[in-house]
Each structure stands twice: as structure tokens, then as C-alpha cells.
C-alpha positions, -999 to 999 in steps of 0.1 A, spaced: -571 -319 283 -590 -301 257 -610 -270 270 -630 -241 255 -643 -213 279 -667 -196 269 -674 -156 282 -637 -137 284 -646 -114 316 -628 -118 348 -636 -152 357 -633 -169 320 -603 -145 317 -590 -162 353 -595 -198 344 -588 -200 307 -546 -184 321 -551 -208 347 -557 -238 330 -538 -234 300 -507 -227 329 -515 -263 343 -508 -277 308 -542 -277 294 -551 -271 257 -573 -239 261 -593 -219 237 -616 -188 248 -646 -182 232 -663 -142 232 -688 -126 213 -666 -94 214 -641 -97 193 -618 -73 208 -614 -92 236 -604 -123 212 -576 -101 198 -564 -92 228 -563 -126 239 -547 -133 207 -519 -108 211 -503 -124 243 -522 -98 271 -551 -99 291 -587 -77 288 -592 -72 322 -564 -57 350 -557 -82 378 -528 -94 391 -504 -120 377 -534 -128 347 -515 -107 322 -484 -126 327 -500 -160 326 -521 -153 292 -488 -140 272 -468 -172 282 -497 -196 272 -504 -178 236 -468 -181 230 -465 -218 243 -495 -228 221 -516 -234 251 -540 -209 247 -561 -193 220 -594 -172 218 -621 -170 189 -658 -163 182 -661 -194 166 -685 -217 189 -687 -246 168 -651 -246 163 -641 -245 198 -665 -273 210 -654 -296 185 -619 -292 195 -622 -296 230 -639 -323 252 -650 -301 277 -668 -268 277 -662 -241 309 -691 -215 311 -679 -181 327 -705 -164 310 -721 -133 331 -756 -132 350 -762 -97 360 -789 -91 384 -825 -76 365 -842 -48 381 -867 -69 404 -833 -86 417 -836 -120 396 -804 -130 377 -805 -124 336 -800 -157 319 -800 -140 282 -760 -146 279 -764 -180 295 -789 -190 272 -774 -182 241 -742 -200 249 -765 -234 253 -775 -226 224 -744 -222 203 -724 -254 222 -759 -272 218 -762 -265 183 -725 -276 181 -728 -306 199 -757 -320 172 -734 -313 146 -714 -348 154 -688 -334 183 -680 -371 205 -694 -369 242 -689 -335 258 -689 -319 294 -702 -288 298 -692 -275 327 -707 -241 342 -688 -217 366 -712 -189 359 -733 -183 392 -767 -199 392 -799 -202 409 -808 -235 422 -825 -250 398 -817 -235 367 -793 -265 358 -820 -284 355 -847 -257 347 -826 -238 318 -794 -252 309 -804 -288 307 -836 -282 280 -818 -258 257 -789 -281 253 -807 -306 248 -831 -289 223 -806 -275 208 -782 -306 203 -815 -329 196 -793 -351 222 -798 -362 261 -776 -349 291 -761 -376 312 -763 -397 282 -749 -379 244 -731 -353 269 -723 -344 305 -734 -314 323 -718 -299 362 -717 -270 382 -685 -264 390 -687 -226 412 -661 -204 418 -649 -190 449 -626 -164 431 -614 -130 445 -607 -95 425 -570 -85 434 -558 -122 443 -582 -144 420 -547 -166 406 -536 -172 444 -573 -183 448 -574 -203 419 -547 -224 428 -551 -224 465 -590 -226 471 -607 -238 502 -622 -269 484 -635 -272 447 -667 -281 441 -688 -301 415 -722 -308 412 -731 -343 388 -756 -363 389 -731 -389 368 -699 -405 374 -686 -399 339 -694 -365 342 -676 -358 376 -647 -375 364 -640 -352 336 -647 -320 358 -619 -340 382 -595 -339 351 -594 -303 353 -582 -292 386 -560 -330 389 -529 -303 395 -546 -285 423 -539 -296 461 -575 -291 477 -606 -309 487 -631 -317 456 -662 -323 468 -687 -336 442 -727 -334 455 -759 -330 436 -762 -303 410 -785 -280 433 -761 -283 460 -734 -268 443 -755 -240 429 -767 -231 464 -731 -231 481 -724 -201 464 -754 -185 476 -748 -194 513 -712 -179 507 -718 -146 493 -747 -139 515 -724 -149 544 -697 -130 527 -725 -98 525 -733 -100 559 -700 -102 576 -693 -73 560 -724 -54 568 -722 -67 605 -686 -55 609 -692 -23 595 -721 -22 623 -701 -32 650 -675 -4 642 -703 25 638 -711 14 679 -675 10 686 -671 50 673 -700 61 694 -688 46 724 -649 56 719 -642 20 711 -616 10 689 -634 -13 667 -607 -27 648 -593 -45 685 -630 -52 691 -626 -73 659 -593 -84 663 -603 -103 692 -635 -115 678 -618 -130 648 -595 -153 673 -624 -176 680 -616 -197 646 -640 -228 663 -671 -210 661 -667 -177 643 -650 -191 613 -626 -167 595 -617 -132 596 -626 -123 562 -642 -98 552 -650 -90 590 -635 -56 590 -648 -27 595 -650 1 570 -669 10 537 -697 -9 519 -692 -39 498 -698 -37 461 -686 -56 430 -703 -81 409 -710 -107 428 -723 -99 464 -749 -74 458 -762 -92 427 -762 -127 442 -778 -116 477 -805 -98 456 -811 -131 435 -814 -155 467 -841 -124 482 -862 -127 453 -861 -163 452 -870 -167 489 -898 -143 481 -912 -165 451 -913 -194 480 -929 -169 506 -901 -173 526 -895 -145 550 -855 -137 555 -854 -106 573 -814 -108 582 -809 -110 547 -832 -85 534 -820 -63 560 -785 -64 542 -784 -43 514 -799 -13 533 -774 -13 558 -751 -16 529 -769 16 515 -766 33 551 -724 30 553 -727 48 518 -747 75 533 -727 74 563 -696 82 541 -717 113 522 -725 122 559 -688 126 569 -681 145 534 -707 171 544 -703 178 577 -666 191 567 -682 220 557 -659 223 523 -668 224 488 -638 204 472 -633 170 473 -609 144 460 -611 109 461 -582 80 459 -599 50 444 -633 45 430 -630 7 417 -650 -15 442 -614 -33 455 -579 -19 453 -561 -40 426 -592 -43 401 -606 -24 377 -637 -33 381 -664 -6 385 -697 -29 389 -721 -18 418 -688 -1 432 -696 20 461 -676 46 461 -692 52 424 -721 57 443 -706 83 469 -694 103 439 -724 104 420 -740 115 451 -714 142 461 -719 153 431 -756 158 432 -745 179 464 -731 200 442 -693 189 457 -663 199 432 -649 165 426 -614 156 413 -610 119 414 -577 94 402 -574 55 400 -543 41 387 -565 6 375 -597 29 359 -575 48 346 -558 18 325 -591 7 316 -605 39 308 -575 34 274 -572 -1 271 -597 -35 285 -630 -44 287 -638 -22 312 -633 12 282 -671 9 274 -688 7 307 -669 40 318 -679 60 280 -715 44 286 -725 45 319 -696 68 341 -689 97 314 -693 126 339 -669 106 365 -646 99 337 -644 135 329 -633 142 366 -600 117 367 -569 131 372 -533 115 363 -519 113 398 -528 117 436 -507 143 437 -530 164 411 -560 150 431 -543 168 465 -537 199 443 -577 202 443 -592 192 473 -602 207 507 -613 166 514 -591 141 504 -614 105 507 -596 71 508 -613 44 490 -589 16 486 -560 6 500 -536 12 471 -502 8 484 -495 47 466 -518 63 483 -497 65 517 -479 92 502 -503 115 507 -495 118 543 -460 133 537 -483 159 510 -516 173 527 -515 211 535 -547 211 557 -567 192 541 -597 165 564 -586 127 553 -618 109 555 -602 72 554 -622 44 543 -605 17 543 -581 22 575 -548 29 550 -539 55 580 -541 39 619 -532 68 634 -529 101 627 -517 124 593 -494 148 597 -503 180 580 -539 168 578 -572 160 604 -580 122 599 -613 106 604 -620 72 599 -657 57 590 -663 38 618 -636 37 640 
């Protein structure tokens, strides 16, 4: 099958290596032409696991390509994948501007003569804008009419930072929302080589799953975390607490995410729990578990600046700063957030992240740390062992298999663990863990 994806980030990165390993005839599509020569060259623009690998065996099989070239890629291919970003604006609503403009470009693409097309769109969507947004501006755009001159689905996805290829390949279901046969089929076509449920519904439904799962996903988290601040008061250990809790698998569903330790961050749960607030408050719907979320999400952030200034020292180091060990990926991180406040403490920071520091010289990632994280940039270090070197603190903010070496290194210093790396104690160091 013939597919263009349009938006090169982490999840058009993820599929277009994915799909072009199943066999399919893939070509990427970015404004930034960077990322198309990267793409280009055989390697990937984003660090996660096993993608790198996968992109410089399909561009030199032939499978896979990348260009700036809408019109060209959409009349090459028969379907088009949207992985094209919707960041959160300030009142919390999601900004279409990037989703927009791609309908634009296929649409305009599709009146120029291209046979019936599927666009398919991954990007994460309110319910309704299928219908309210994507729809009209293809069809304004093409001068044609969805379900009949070309297909349109919602095809989510349920992909993690640090094991997104395992999760492409292995996901819990996959899910498609079409309102037409024809259109479902194609969308079929894609994933025919992957052994899971496909569930096709309505177009809404499939927009609002992914809602219901990140909120979920938000407030496990959140909940956990709770749990283990009680658990610490009371002497509890609040990982067995959980441990336990987790083995009802009838009722309490899974164990992920329901550990507890720091706040969640990255670019999906914050943003898309925001999105589904501000929605329920357009409908005057009141949600207070929900909306009680993100500020008990703010408080395990505050918790952790607690912890840092109760030490009493001035010098702090921190192990891992991207929101999830294995990514580069600073978006809405956290522990960006406990950095930026330490500093405003007036803390002496040194700070090291094998992944930032990769794309700090090389990915997609270079110009969000220049524009937006310059004075945290400026405070990296090469190794944990310079990090050690400087600090009174040392704080643990992912679980980075390299970072257990600083228990055979600390001279002193308070570990303030994060993450649970350490279950019992350091030698050479005083441990303390956020909520347990």
C-alpha cells in the first residue's frame, strides 16, 4: 500500500518506520525540511528506541522517503496518515492551525485529479472536529465530497515514549472511526500485518476513546501518587500497598501507570486532559475529578521543591529532566518545572541527560531547548559523574539504567529519588523517596 504521513514528530516519525517495516510504500511529508533530510539520510529526528534502526533500513530498501512536497506525496499514495501536532492553547483548547493547513494542502491536492483517497488522521482530536473542521476544509479545498470523491477516519494512537515500536506492533486493539465501508476497509489495509482487535465505530467514538484513556491514564497517576503521600505519613510502604492493589485485574484493570512517584508530563496527558476540561465547560458540565487533576499534578511538583529545600543545601544536581527515561522529549516535562523553580530559589543547579543532551546537537528537539530552555541548557553537564562532582542533592528523575551508578559514587550527598531507581538504601548517601 501506498502511504504519505504527513507531520515528522514522534508519532509520524513512529508510523511512517513502522509501516514502511511491514512492507508498505511510505513517504513523509514536513514543512521542516531538516527533518526531510534527515529522513532522507537513513536516521531518525527524534531519539526513541529501535525508530532509528527501522528508518535507515526502509530508506535503503526503497520503502521509505520524506519530502515537502504535498501534492506530490498524495498523488503517489492512496492513503494519507495525519500525525500532525495539536498542542493545547492557553485557555486549554487544542490548536488546530497545523491540522488545518494540512487539509488544506492534501485538499488542494486531491482537486487536482488524485483517484479516491483516504485520509486517515492519528493526530488527537476533539469530538467533533472530524466533522466540524477536517471534513469542510477538505472538502473546500478539493471542491469534492467525503465519503463519496474521498474517504476520511480516525484512526488514534495509543503510543508510548520509550517503547512506542513494541506498542505499535503489539497494541491493545486498533481503532477506526468511518462512517463508510470503503473507507474502513482501506484504514484495515494498513495494520492487515498486526495481530490485534480492530474495532471500527463511529467517527466521534474514536476521537473520544482517546480522551477517556488519557484522562484515565492522568488520573491513575495522580491517584497513585496520592495514595503513596498517605502511605509515607502513616509509615506505609506504598509501593506493596500498590502491588496488591494492582492484583485485582477484574475490576481495577491494569497496573499502568499506577505507581507512585513524580508527576506526569509529556505531550499528550496534560494537554489532552486540559482539552476534555474546557470542552466539558463549553457544555456546562461539571467534572470535578477531572478538574481536580492537574492541581494535584502541580502539588507532587511542589512536593518535590519541598523535599529539595528542606535539605537545607544550596547545590543541586539532577539525573534526568526529559518527561520519561528513554525520550527526548521535553514537552510539559516536570522535572523542567522543578528546575526552573529551584532555580528561582536561587538553588546552584548542575543538571545531565544522556537523550537531551543528543538532542540538544542533533533532532528536532535542538530548537525547543535554544528557544524555550536556554538557561537549563546552559546548566547540562557531560556525565553523572560531573553532575555528582557539584551537588550537595543529587535528584533522580528517570529511571535511566546509568544512573545506579551513583550509589557506588556519593560522598554525602541527600538522594531525593523520584522515580524509585533505589528500594532501599545508598551507601555513602541519605535516600528519600517522594512518596514512599
Amino acid at each position: 500500500m501506498r502511504v504519505a504521513v504527513f507531520g515528522l514528530g514522534y508519532v509520524g516519525c513512529v508510523s511512517a518506520a513502522c509501516l514502511a517495516n511491514d512492507g508498505h510504500e511510505v513517504v513523509g511529508v514536513d514543512v521542516n525540511p531538516l527533518k526531510v533530510e534527515i529522513v532522507n539520510s537513513g536516521k531518525s529526528p527524534i531519539v526513541e528506541a529501535g525508530v532509528g534502526e527501522l528508518i535507515a533500513e526502509a530508506v535503503a530498501a526503497g520503502r521509505l522517503r520524506a519530502t515537502t512536497g504535498a501534492a506530490e506525496a498524495v498523488a503517489g499514495s492512496e492513503v494519507s496518515l495525519v500525525c500532525v501536532g495539536t498542542p493545547g492553547n492557553p485557555n486549554g483548547s487544542p490548536d488546530l492551525t497545523y491540522l488545518r493547513r494540512v487539509c488544506r494542502d492534501i485538499g488542494a491536492a486531491l482537486g487536482a485529479g488524485a483517484a479516491r483517497h483516504t485520509v486517515v488522521i492519528r493526530s488527537t482530536l476533539l469530538p467533533g472536529t472530524i466533522e466540524e473542521t477536517v471534513v469542510p476544509a477538505l472538502e473546500v479545498h478539493s471542491g469534492g465530497k467525503a465519503g463519496r470523491d474521498f474517504g476520511v477516519c480516525m484512526n488514534p494512537e495509543f503510543l508510548r515514549e520509550g517503547s512506542s515500536v513494541r506498542d505499535f506492533y503489539a497494541p491493545p486493539f486498533t481503532l477506526v472511526g468511518a462512517d463508510d465501508e470503503e473507507t474502513a476497509a482501506a484504514a484495515r489495509r494498513l495494520y492487515a500485518k498486526i495481530n490485534a482487535p480492530l474495532h471500527v465505530v463511529p467517527v466521534r467514538v474514536a476521537e473520544m476513546v482517546k480522551y477517556a484513556c488519557n484522562s484515565f491514564h492522568a488520573l491513575k497517576v495522580s491517584f497513585a501518587n496520592e495514595v503513596g503521600n498517605v502511605c509515607k505519613a502513616l509509615g506505609i510502604d506504598s509501593h506493596e500497598v500498590m502491588r496488591i492493589f494492582c492484583q485485582d485485574t477484574k475490576l481495577n484493570l491494569s497496573p499502568s501507570y499506577l505507581k507512585p512517584g513524580f508527576a506526569f508530563g509529556g505531550s499528550c496527558l496534560p494537554k489532552d486532559l486540559r482539552a476534555i476540561l474546557h470542552r466539558a465547560k463549553e457544555l456546562d458540565v461539571e467534572t470535578p475529578v477531572l478538574s481536580a487533576i492537574l492541581p494535584s499534578n502541580r502539588r507532587q511538583v511542589a512536593r518535590a521543591v519541598e523535599m529539595v529545600l528542606r535539605t537545607g543545601r544550596k547545590r543541586v544536581g539532577v539525573l534526568g529532566f526529559s518527561f520519561k527515561a528513554g525520550t527526548d522529549d521535553l514537552r510539559e516535562s516536570p522535572m523542567v518545572e522543578l528546575i526552573e523553580t529551584l532555580i528561582g530559589k536561587g538553588l546552584q543547579l548542575a543538571v545531565y541527560d544522556r537523550d537531551v543532551s543528543l538532542a540538544r546537537l542533533f533532532g528536532a528537539n535542538k530548537e525547543y531547548i535554544q528557544r524555550e530552555i536556554p538557561h537549563i541548557s546552559n546548566l547540562m553537564r557531560g556525565s553523572v559523574g560531573e553532575v555528582l562532582e557539584h551537588a550537595e542533592v543529587v535528584v533522580i528523575g528517570s529511571e535511566a539504567e546509568e544512573f545506579r551508578a551513583v550509589e557506588s559514587q556519593l560522598r554525602g550527598q541527600v538522594v531525593i529519588d523520584l522515580v524509585r531507581l533505589f528500594e532501599g538504601g545508598v551507601p555513602g548517601g541519605e535516600l528519600q523517596g517522594i512518596c514512599w
